[in-house]
N, C-alpha and C positions, 0 to 999 in steps of 0.2 A: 594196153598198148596205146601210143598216140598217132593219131590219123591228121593228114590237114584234107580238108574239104576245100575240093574245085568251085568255084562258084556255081556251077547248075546244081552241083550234088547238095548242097546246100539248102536253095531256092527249091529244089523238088522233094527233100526229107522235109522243109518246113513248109511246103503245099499240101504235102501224102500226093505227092505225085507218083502215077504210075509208070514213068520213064527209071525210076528212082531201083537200081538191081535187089534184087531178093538179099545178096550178099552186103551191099552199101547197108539194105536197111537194116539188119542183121546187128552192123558195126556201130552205127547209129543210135540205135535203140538200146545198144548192151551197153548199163549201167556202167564195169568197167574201164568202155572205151576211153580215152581222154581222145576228145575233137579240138582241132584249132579251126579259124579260118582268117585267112590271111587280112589285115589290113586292104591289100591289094585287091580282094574280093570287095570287102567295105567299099572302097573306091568306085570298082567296074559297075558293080549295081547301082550304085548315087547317079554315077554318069549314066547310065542306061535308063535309068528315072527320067532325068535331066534334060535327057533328047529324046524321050518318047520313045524307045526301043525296048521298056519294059514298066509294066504296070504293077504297081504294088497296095496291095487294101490301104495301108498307112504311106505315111512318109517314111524315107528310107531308114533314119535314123531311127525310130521308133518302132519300124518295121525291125530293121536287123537286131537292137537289141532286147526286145521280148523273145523274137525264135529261136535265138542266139538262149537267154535264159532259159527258154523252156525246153531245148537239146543240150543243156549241159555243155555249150561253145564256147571256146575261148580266143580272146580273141592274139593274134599275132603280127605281133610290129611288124614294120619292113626294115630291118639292121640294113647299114650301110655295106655290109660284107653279103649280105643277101643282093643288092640291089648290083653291087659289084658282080657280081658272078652272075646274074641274069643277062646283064653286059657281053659277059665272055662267052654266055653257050653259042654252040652252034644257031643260026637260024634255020631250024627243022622247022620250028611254029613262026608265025608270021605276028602272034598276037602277044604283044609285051606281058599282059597278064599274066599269062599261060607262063610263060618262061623266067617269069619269076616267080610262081608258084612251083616249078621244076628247081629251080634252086635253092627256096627255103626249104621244100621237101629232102635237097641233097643235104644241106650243110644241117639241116636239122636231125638229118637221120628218122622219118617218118614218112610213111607209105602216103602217098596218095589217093584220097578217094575222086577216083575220073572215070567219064566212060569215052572220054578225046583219045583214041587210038594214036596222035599223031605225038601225043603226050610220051606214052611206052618207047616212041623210038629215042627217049635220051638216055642215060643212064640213071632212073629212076625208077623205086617200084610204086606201079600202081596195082589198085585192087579196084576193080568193078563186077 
């Protein structure tokens, strides 16, 4: 099955963070899984580098794509028909990210690994 990974779920499978659900790691770690993570994730973390609101052992680049290899991550464009439709949701989330990760997750047709509760009130399925 393919999952896309929220930015924390992410950063805390490639820590061994223990914020990180029994279930996330489950999906995670199962050979099987096909994982994406969005472009838009790529991004939120550079800028959170960037402004000192998140520290990384490496540079970001080199950060995301070793953990990215070594979880079997792929990575996912932001389509213009994605970026379209993050436009149109409702503002339930305040954080553009978020809301365009609810919309590749829609048009993609693949669950969301989140533990953002405010995520579940759109019409998208999460698993945490």
């Amino acid at each position: 099955m393919r999952y896309l990974l929220d930015t924390h779920t992410f950063l805390w499978a490639a820590n061994g963070d223990p914020q990180l659900s029994a279930r996330a790691r489950a999906i995670v770690s199962d050979p099987l899984s096909e994982l994406f993570l969005s472009a838009a994730s790529a991004y939120e973390i550079a800028v959170k580098v960037a402004h000192g609101g998140l520290e990384l052992p490496d540079e970001p680049g080199l950060y995301l794509l070793t953990r990215m290899a070594v979880f079997g991550v792929r990575s996912m464009p932001v389509a213009a028909e994605h970026a379209i439709a993050a436009a149109a949701l409702p503002r339930i989330h305040a954080d553009p990210w978020d809301r365009l990760l609810v919309a590749q997750s829609q048009i993609e047709d693949m669950p969301l690994l989140t533990r953002d509760p405010v995520i579940s009130r759109y019409e998208v399925t999460t698993i945490w």
